[in-house]
C-alpha positions as CSV (number, residue, x, y, z in Angstrom):
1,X,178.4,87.9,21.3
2,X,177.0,84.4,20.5
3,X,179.9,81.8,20.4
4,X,178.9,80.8,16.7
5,X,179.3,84.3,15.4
6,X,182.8,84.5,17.4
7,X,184.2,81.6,15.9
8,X,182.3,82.1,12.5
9,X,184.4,85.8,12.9
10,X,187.2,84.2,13.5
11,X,187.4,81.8,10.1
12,X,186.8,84.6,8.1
13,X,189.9,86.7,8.9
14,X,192.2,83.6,9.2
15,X,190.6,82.2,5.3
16,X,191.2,86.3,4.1
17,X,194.4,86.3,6.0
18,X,195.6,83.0,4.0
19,X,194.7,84.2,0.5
20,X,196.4,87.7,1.0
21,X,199.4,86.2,2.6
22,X,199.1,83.6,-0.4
23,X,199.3,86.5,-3.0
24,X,201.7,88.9,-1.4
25,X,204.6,86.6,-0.1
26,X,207.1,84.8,-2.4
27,X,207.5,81.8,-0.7
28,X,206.9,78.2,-2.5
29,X,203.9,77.3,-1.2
30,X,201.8,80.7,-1.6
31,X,199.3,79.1,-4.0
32,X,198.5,76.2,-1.6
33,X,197.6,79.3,0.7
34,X,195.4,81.1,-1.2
35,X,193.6,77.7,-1.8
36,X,193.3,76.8,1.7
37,X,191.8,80.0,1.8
38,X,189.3,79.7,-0.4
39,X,188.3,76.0,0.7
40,X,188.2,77.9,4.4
41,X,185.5,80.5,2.9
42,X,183.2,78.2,0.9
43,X,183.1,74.9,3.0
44,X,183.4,76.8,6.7
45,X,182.9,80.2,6.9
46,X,180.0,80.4,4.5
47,X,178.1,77.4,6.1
48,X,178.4,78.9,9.2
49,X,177.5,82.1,8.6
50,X,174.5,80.3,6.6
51,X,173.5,78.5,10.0
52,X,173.4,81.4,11.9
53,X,171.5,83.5,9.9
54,X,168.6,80.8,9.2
55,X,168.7,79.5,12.7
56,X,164.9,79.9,13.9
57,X,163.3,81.0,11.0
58,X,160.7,78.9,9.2
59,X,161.9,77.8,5.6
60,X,158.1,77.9,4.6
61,X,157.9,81.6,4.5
62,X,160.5,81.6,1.6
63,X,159.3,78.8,-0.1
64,X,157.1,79.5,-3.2
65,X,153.6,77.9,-2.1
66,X,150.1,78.2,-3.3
67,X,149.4,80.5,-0.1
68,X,152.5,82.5,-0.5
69,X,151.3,83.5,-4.5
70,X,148.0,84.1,-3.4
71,X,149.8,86.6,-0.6
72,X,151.9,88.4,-3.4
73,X,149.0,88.8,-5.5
74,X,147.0,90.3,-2.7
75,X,150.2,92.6,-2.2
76,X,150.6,93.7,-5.6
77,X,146.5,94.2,-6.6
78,X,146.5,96.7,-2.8
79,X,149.7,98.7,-4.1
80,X,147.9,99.2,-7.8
81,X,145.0,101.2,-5.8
């Protein structure tokens, strides 16, 4: 396994861990769990994950060009046929 999709593994249980430990125990500082969390999934696991699913692709083939119209147009005019 690739070492960012180890460690991206890894933030994930511990942010899941936090906001179910957050919600089941009764202790004073449960919500500040479930928050840290939260702020684990959004500003670490998710960028992560975001980085290792786009690394090496080309953002132009998702972009919304003149080429990439005339490509879907093509497309849809061949499946009407």
């Amino acid at each position: 396994m690739k070492p960012i999709k180890i460690i991206t593994f890894i933030a994930f249980i511990a942010s899941v861990a936090s906001i179910i430990s957050g919600l089941i125990l009764d202790i004073s500082y449960a919500q500040k769990l479930v928050g840290f969390g939260v702020v684990g999934l959004f500003l670490v696991v998710f960028p992560l994950f975001s980085y290792y699913r786009w690394k090496g692709k080309d953002i132009r083939d998702y972009m919304l060009t003149k080429e990439n119209l005339d490509k879907m147009k093509a497309n849809q005019k061949e499946n009407k046929i």
